[in-house]
N, CA, C and O atoms as a GROMACS GRO file, in nm:
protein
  568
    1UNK      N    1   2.462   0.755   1.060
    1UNK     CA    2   2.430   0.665   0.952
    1UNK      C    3   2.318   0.727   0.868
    1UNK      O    4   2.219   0.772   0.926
    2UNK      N    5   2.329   0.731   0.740
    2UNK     CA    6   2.236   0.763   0.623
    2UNK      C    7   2.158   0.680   0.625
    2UNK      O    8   2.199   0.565   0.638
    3UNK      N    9   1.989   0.710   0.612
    3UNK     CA   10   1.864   0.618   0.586
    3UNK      C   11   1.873   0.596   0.472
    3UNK      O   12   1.913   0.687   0.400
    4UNK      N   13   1.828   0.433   0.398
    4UNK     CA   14   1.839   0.412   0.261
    4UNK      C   15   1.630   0.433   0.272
    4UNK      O   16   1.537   0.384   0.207
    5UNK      N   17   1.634   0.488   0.340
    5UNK     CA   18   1.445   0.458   0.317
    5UNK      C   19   1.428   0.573   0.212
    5UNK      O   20   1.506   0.663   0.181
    6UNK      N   21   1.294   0.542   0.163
    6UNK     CA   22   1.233   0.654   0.088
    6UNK      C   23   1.117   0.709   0.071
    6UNK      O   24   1.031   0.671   0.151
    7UNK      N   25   1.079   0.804  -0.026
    7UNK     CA   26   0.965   0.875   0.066
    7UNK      C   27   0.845   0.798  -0.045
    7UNK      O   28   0.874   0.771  -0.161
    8UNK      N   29   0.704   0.770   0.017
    8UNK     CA   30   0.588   0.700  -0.036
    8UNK      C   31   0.558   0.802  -0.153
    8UNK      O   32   0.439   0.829  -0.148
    9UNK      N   33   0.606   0.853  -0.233
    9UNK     CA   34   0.515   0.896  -0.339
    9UNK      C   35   0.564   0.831  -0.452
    9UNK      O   36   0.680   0.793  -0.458
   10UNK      N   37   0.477   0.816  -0.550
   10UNK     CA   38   0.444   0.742  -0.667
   10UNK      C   39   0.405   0.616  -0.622
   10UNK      O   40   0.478   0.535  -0.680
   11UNK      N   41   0.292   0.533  -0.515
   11UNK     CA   42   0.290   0.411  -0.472
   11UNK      C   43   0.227   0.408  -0.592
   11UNK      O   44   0.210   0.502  -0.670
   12UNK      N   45   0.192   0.293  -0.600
   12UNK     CA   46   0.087   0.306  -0.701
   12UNK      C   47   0.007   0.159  -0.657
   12UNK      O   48   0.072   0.058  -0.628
   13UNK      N   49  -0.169   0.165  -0.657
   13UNK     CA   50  -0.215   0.011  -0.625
   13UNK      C   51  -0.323  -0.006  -0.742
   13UNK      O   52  -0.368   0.090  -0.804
   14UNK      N   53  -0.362  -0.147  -0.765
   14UNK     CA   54  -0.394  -0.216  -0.883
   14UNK      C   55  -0.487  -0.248  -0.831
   14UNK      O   56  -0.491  -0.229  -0.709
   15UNK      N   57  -0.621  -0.318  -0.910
   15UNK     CA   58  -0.738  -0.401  -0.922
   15UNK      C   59  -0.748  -0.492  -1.051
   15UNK      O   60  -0.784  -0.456  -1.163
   16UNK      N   61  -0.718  -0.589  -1.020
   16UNK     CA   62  -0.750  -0.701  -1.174
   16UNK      C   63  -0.883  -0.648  -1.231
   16UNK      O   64  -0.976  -0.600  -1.165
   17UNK      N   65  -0.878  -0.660  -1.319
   17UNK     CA   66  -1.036  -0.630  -1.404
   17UNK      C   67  -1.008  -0.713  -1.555
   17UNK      O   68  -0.927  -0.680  -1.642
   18UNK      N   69  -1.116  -0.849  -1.555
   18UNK     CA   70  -1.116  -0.931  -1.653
   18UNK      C   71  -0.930  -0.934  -1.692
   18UNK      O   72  -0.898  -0.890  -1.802
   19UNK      N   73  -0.866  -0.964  -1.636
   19UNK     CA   74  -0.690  -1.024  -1.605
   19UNK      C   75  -0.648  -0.896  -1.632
   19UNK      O   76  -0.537  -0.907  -1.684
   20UNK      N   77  -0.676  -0.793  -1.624
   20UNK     CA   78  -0.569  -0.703  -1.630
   20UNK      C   79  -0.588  -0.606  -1.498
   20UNK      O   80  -0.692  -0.576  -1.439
   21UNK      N   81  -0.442  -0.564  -1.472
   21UNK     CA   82  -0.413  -0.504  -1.345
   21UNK      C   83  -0.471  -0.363  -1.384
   21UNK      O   84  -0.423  -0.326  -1.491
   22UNK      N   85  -0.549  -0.282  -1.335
   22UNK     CA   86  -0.585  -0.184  -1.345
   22UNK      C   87  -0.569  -0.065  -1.244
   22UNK      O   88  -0.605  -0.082  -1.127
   23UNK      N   89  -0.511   0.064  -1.287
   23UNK     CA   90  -0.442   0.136  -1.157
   23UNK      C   91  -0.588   0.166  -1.118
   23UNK      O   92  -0.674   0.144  -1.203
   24UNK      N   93  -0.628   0.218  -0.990
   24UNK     CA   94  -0.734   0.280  -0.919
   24UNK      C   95  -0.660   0.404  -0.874
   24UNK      O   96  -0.572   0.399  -0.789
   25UNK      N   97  -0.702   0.524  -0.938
   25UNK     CA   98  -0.673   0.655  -0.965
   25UNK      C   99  -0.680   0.756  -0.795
   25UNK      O  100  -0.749   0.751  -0.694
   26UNK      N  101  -0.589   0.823  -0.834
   26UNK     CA  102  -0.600   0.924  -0.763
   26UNK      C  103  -0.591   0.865  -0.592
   26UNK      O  104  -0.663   0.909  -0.503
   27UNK      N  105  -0.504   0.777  -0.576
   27UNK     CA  106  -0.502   0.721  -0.405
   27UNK      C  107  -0.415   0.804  -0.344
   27UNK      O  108  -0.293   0.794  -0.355
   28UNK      N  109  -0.476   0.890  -0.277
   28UNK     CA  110  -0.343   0.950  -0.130
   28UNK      C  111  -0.359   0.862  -0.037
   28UNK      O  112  -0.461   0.822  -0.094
   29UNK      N  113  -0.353   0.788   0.065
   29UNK     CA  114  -0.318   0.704   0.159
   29UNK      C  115  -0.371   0.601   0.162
   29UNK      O  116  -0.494   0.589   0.156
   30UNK      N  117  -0.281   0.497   0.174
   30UNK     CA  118  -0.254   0.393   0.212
   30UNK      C  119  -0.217   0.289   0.318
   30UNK      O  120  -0.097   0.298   0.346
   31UNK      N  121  -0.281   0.192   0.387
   31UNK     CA  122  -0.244   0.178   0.498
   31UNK      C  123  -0.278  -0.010   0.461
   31UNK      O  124  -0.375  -0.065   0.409
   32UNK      N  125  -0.149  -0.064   0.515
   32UNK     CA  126  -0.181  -0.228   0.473
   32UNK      C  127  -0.081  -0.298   0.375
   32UNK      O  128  -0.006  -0.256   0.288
   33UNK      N  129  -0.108  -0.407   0.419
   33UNK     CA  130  -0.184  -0.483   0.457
   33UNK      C  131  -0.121  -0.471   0.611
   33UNK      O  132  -0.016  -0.409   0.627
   34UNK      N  133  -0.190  -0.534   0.726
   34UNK     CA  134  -0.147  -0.549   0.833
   34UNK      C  135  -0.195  -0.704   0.876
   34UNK      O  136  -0.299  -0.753   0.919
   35UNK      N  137  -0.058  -0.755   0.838
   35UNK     CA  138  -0.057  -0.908   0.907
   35UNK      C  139  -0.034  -0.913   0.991
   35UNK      O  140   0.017  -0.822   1.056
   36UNK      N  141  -0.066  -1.032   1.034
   36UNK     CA  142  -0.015  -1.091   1.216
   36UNK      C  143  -0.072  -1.200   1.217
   36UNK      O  144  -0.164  -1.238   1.144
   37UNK      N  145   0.000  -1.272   1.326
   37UNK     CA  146   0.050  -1.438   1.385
   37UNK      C  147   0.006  -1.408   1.477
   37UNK      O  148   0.051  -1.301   1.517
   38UNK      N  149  -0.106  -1.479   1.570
   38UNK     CA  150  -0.135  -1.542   1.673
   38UNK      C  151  -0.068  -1.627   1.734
   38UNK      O  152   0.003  -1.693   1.658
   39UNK      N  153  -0.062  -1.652   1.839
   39UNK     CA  154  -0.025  -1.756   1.948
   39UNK      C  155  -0.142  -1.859   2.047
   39UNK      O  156  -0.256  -1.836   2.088
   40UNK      N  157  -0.075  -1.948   2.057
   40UNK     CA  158  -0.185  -2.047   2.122
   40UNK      C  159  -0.136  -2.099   2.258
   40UNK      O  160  -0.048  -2.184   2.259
   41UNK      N  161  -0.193  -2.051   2.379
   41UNK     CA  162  -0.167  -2.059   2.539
   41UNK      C  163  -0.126  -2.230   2.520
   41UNK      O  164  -0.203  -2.309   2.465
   42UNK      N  165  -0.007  -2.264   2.569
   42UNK     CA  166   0.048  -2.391   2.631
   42UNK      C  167   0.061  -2.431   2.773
   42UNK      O  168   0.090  -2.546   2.806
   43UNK      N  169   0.040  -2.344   2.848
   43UNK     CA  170   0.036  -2.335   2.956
   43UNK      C  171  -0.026  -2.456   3.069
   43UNK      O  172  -0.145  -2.479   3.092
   44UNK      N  173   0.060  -2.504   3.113
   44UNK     CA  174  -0.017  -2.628   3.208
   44UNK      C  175   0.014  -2.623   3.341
   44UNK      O  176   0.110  -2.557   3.380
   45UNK      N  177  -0.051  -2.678   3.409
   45UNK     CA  178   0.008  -2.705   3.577
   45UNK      C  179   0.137  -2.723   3.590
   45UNK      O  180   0.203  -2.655   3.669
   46UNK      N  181   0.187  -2.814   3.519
   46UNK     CA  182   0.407  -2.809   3.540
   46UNK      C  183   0.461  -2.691   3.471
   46UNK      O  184   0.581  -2.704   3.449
   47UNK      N  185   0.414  -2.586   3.434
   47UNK     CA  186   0.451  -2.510   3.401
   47UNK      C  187   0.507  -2.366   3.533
   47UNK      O  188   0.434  -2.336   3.628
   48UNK      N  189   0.624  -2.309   3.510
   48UNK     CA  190   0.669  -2.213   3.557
   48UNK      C  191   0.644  -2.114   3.553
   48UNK      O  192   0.635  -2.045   3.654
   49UNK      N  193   0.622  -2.065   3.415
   49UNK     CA  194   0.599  -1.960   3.366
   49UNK      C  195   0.461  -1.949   3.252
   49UNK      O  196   0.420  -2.064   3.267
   50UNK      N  197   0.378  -1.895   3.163
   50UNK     CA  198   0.276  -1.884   3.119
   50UNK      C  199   0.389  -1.942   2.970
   50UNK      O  200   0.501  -1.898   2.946
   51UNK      N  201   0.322  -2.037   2.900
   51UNK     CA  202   0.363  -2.107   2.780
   51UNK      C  203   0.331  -2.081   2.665
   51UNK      O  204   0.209  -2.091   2.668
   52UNK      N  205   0.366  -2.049   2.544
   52UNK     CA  206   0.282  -2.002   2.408
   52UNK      C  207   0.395  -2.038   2.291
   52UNK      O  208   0.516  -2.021   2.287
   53UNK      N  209   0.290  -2.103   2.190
   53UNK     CA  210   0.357  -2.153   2.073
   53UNK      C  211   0.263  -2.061   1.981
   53UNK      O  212   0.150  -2.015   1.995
   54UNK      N  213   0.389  -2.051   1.853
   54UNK     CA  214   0.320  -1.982   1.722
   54UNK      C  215   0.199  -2.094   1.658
   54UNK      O  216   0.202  -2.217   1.652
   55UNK      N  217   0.077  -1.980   1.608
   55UNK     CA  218  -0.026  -2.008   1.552
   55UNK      C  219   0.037  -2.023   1.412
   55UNK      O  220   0.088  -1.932   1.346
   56UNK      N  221   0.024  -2.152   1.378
   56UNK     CA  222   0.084  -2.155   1.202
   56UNK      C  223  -0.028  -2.084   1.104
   56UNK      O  224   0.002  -2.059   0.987
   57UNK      N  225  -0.161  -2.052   1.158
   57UNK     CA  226  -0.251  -1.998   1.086
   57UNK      C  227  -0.236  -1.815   1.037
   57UNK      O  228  -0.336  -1.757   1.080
   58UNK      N  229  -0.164  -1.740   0.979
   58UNK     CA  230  -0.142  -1.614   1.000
   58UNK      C  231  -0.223  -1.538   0.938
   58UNK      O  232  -0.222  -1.594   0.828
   59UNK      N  233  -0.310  -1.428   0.926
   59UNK     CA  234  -0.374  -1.307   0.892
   59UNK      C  235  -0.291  -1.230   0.815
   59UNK      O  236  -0.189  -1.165   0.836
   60UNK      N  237  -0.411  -1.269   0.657
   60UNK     CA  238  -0.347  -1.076   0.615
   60UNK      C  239  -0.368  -1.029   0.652
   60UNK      O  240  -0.272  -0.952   0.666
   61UNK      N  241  -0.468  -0.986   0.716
   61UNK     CA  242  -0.526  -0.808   0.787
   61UNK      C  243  -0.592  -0.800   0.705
   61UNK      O  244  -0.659  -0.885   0.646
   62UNK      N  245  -0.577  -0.659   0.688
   62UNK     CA  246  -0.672  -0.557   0.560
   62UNK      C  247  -0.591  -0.475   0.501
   62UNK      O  248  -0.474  -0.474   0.541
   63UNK      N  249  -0.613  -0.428   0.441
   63UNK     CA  250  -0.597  -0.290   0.337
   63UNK      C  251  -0.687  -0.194   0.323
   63UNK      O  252  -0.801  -0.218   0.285
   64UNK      N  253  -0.650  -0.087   0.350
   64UNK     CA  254  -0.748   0.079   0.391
   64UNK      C  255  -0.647   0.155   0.325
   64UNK      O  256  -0.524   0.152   0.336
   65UNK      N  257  -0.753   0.249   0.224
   65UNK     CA  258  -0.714   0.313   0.141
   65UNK      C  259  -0.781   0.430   0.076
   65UNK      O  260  -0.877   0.386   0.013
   66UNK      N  261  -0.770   0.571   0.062
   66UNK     CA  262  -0.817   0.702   0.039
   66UNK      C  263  -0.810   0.723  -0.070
   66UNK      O  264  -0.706   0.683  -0.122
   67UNK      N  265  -0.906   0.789  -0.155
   67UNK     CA  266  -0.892   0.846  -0.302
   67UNK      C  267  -0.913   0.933  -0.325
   67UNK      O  268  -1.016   0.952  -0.261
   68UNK      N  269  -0.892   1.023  -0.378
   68UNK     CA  270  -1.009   1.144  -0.432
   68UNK      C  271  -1.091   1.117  -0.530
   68UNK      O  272  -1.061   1.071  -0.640
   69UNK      N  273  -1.238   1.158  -0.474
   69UNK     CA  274  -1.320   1.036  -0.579
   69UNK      C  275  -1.343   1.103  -0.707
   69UNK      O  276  -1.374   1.222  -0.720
   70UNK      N  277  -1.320   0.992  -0.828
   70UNK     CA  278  -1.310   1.046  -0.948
   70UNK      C  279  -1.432   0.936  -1.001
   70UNK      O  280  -1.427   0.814  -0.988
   71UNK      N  281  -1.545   1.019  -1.068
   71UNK     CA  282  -1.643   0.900  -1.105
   71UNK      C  283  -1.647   0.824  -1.260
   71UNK      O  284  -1.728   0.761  -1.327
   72UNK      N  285  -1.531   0.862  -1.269
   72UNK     CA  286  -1.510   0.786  -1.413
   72UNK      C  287  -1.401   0.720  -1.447
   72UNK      O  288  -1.388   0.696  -1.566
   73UNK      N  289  -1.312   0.682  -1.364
   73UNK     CA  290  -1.202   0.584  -1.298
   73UNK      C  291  -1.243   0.465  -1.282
   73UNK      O  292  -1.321   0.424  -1.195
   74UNK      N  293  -1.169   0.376  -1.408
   74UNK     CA  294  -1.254   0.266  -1.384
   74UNK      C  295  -1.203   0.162  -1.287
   74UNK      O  296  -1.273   0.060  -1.288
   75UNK      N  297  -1.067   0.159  -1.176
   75UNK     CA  298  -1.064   0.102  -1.054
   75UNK      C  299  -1.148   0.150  -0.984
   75UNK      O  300  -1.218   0.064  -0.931
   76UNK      N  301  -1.177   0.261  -0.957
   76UNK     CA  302  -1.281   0.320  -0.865
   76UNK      C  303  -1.430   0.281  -0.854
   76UNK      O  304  -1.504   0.262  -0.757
   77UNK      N  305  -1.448   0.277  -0.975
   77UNK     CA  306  -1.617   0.179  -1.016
   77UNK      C  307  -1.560   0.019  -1.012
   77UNK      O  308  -1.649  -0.058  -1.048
   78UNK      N  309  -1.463  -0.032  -0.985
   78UNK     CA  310  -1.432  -0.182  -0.945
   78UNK      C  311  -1.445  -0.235  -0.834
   78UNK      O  312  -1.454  -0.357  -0.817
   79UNK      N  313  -1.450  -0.134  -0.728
   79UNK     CA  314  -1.411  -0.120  -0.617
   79UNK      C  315  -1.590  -0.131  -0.566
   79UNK      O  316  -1.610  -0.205  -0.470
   80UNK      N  317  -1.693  -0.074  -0.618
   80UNK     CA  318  -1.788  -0.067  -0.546
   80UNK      C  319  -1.847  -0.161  -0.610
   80UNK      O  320  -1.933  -0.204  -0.533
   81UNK      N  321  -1.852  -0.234  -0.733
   81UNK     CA  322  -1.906  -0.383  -0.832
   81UNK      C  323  -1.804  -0.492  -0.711
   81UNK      O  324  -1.869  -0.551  -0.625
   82UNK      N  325  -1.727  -0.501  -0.711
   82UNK     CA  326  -1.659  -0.612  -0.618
   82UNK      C  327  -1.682  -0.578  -0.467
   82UNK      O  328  -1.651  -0.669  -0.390
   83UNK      N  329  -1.736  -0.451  -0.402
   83UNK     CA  330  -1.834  -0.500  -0.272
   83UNK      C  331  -1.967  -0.532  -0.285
   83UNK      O  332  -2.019  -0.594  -0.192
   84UNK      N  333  -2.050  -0.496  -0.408
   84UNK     CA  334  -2.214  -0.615  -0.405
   84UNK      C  335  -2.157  -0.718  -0.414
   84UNK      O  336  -2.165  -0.781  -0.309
   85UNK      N  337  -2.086  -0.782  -0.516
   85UNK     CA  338  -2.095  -0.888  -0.542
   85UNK      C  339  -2.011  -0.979  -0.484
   85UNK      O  340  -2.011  -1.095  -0.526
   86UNK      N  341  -1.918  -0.932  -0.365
   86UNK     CA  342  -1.844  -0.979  -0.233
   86UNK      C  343  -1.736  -1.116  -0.315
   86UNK      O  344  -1.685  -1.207  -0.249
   87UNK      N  345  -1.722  -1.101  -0.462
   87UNK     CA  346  -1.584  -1.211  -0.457
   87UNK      C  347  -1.426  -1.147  -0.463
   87UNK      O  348  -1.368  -1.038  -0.468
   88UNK      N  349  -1.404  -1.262  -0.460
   88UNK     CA  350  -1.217  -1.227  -0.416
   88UNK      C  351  -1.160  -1.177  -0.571
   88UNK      O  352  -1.199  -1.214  -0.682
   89UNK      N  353  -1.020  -1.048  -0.525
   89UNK     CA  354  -0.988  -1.033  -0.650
   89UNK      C  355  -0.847  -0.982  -0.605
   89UNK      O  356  -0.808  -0.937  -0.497
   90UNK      N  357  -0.767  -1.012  -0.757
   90UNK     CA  358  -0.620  -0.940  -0.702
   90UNK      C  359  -0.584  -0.827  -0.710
   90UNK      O  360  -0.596  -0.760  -0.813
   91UNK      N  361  -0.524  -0.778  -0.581
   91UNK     CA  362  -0.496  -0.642  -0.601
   91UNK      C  363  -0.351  -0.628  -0.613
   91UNK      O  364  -0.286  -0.729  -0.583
   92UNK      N  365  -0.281  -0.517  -0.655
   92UNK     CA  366  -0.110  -0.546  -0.674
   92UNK      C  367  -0.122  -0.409  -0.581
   92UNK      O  368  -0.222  -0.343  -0.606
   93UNK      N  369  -0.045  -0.361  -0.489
   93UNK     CA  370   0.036  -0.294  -0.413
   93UNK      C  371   0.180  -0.265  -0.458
   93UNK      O  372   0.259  -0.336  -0.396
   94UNK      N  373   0.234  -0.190  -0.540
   94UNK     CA  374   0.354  -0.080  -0.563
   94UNK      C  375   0.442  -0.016  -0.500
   94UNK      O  376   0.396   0.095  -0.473
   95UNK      N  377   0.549  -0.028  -0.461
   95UNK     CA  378   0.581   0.089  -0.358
   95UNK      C  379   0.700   0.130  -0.490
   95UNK      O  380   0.728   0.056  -0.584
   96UNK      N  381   0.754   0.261  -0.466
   96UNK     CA  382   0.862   0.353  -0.559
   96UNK      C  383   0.984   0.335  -0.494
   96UNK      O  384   1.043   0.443  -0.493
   97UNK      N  385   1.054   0.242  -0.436
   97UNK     CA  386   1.137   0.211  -0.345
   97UNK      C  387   1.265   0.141  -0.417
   97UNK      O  388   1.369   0.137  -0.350
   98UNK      N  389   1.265   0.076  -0.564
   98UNK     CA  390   1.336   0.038  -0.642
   98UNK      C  391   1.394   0.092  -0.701
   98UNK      O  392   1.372   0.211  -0.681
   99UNK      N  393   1.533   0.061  -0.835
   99UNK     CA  394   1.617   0.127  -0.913
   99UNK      C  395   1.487   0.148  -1.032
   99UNK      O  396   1.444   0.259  -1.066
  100UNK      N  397   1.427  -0.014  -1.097
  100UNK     CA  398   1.369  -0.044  -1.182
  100UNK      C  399   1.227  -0.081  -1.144
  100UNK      O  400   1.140  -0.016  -1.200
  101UNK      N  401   1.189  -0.174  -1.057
  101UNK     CA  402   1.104  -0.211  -0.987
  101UNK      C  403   1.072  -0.206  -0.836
  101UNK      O  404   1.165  -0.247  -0.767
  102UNK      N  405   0.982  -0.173  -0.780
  102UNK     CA  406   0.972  -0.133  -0.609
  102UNK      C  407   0.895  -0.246  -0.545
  102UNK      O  408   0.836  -0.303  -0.636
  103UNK      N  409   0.874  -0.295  -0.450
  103UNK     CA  410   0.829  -0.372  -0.406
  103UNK      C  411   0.698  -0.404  -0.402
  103UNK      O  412   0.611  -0.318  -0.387
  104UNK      N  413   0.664  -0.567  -0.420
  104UNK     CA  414   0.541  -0.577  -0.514
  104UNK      C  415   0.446  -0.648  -0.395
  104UNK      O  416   0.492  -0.758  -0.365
  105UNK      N  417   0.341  -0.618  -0.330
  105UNK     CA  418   0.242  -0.716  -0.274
  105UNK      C  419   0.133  -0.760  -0.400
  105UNK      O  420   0.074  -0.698  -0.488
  106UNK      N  421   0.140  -0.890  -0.357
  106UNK     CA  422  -0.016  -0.924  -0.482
  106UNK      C  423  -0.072  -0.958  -0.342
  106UNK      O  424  -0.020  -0.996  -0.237
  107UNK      N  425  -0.181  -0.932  -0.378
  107UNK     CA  426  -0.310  -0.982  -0.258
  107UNK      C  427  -0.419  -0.995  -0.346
  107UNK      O  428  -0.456  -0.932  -0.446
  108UNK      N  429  -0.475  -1.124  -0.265
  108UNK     CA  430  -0.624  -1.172  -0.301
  108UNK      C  431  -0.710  -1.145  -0.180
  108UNK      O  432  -0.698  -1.208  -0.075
  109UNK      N  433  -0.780  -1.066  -0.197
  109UNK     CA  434  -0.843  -0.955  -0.110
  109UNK      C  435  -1.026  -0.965  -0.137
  109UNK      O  436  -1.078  -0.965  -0.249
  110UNK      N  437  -1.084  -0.972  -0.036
  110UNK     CA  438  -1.232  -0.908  -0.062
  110UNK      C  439  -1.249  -0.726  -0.066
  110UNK      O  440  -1.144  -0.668  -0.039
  111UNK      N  441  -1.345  -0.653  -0.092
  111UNK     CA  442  -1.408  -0.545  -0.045
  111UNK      C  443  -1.514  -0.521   0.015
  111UNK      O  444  -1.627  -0.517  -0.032
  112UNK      N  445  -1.464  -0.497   0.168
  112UNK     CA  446  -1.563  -0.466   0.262
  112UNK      C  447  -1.627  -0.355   0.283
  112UNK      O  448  -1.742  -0.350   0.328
  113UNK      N  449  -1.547  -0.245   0.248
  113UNK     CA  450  -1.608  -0.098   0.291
  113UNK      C  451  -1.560  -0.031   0.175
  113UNK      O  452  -1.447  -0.031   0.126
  114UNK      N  453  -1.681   0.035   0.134
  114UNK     CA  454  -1.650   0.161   0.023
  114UNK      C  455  -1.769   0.284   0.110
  114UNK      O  456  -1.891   0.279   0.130
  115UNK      N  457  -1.659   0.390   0.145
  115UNK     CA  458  -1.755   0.504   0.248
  115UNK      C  459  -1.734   0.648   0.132
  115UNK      O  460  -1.628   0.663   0.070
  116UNK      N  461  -1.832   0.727   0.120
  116UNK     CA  462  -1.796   0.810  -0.006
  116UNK      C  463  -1.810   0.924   0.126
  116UNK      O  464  -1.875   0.897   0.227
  117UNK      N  465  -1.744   1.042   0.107
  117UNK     CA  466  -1.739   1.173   0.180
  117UNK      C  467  -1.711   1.291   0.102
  117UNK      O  468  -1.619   1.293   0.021
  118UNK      N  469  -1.810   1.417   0.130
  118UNK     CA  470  -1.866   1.492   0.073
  118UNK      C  471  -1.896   1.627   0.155
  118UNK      O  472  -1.997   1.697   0.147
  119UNK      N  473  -1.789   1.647   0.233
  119UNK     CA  474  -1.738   1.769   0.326
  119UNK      C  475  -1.712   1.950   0.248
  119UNK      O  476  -1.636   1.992   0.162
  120UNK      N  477  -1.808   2.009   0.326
  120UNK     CA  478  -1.831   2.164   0.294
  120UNK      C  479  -1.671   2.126   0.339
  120UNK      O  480  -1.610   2.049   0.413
  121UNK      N  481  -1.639   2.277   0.206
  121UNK     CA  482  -1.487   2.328   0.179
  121UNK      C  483  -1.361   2.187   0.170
  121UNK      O  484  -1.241   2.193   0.194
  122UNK      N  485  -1.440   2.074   0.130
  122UNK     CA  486  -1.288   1.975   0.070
  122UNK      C  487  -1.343   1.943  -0.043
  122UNK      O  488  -1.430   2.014  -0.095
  123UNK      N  489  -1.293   1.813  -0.104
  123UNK     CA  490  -1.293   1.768  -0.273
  123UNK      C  491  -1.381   1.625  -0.176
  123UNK      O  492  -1.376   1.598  -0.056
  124UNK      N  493  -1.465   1.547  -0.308
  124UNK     CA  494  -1.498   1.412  -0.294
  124UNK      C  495  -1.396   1.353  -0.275
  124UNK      O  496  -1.290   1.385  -0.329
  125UNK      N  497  -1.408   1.251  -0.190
  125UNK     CA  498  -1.325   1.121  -0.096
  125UNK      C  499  -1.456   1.006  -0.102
  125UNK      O  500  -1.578   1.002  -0.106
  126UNK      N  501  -1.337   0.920  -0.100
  126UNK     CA  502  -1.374   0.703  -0.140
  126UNK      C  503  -1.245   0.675  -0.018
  126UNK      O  504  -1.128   0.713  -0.017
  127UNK      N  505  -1.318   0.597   0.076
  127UNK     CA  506  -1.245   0.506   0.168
  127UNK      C  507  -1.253   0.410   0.117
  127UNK      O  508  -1.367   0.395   0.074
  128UNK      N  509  -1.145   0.276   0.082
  128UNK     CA  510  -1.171   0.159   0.094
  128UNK      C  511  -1.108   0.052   0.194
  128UNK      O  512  -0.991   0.050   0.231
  129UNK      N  513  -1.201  -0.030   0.228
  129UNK     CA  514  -1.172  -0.152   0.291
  129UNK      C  515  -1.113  -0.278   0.279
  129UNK      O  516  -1.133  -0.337   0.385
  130UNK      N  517  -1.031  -0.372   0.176
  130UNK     CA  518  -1.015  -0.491   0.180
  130UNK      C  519  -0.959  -0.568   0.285
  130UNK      O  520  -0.890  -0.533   0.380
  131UNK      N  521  -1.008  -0.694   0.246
  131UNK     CA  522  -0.991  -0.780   0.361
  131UNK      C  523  -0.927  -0.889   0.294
  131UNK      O  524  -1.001  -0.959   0.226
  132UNK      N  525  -0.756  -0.931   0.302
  132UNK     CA  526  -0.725  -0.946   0.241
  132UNK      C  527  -0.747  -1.137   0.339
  132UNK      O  528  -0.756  -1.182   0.453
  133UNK      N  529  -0.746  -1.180   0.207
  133UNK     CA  530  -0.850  -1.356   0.199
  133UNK      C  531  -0.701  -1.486   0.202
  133UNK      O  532  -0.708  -1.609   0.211
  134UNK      N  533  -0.551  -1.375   0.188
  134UNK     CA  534  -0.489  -1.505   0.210
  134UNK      C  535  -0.343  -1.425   0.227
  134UNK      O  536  -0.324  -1.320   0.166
  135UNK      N  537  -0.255  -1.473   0.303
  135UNK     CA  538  -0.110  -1.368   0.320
  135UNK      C  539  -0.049  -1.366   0.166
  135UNK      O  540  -0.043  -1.445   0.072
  136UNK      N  541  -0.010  -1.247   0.192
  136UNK     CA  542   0.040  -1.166   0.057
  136UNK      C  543   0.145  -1.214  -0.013
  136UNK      O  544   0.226  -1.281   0.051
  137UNK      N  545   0.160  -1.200  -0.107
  137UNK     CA  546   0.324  -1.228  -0.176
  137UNK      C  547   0.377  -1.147  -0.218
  137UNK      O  548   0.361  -1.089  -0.326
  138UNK      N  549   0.467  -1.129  -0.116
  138UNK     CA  550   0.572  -0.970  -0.190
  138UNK      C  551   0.728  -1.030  -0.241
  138UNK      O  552   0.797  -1.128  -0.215
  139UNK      N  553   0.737  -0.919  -0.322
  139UNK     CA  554   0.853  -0.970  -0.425
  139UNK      C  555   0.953  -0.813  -0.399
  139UNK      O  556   0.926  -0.697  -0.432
  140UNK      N  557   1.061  -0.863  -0.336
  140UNK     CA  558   1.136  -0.753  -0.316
  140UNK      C  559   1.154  -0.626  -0.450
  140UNK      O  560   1.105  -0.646  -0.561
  141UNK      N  561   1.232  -0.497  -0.418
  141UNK     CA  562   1.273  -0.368  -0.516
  141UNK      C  563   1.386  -0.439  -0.573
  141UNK      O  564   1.464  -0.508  -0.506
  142UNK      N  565   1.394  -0.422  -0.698
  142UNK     CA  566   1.501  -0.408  -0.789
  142UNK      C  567   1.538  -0.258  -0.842
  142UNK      O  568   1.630  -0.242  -0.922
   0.00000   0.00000   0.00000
């Protein structure tokens, strides 16, 4: 059987800035969001076996993400103004997976970690952190 998968290049991810989606330049990896559902022990004395019902409460996770740091990118300077000032903002997530359109996460996300790295014999690097503040809404590839 032939894989219909495809390969991650051209993702592309966004930062609202005053309502407009703004690309944040130069991202090689991507990792996120990583949701997950908890469970809550049911387990009682008449019980047989150990008991567990779904947690209706579910986790975005986060979003972790690599750049090559460019200091005049203005997602990139969004990214470190929205960790002082710790409010929520939307980010759009891209994938190249579509005819016309690829699959869309919007997330309303904080920024927790912006780590800058500055390694004899590589280029400037920006880690980022979000913590995404509510489960995502993805909108399938067209």
């Amino acid at each position: 059987m032939t894989t219909a998968t495809k390969a991650a290049v051209s993702t592309q991810l966004k930062v609202t800035i005053v309502a407009t989606p703004t690309l944040i330049g130069e991202v090689v990896n991507i990792s996120g969001p990583s949701m997950s559902a908890g469970t809550i022990d049911v387990t009682s004395q008449d019980s047989t076996d150990r008991e567990f019902i779904g947690d209706t409460l579910a986790d975005g996770g986060e979003v972790t993400f690599d750049c090559n740091y460019k200091n005049a990118d203005a997602g990139q300077k969004e990214l470190f103004t929205l960790l002082k000032s710790g409010a929520k903002q939307t980010f759009t997530l891209i994938f190249s997976d579509g005819a016309t359109t690829g699959t869309t996460f919007t997330i309303t996300g904080i920024v927790t970690g912006v780590s800058y790295d500055a390694q004899l014999g590589s280029n400037y690097k920006v880690s980022i952190t979000v913590k995404v503040a509510a489960m995502p809404t993805i909108a399938d590839a067209v």
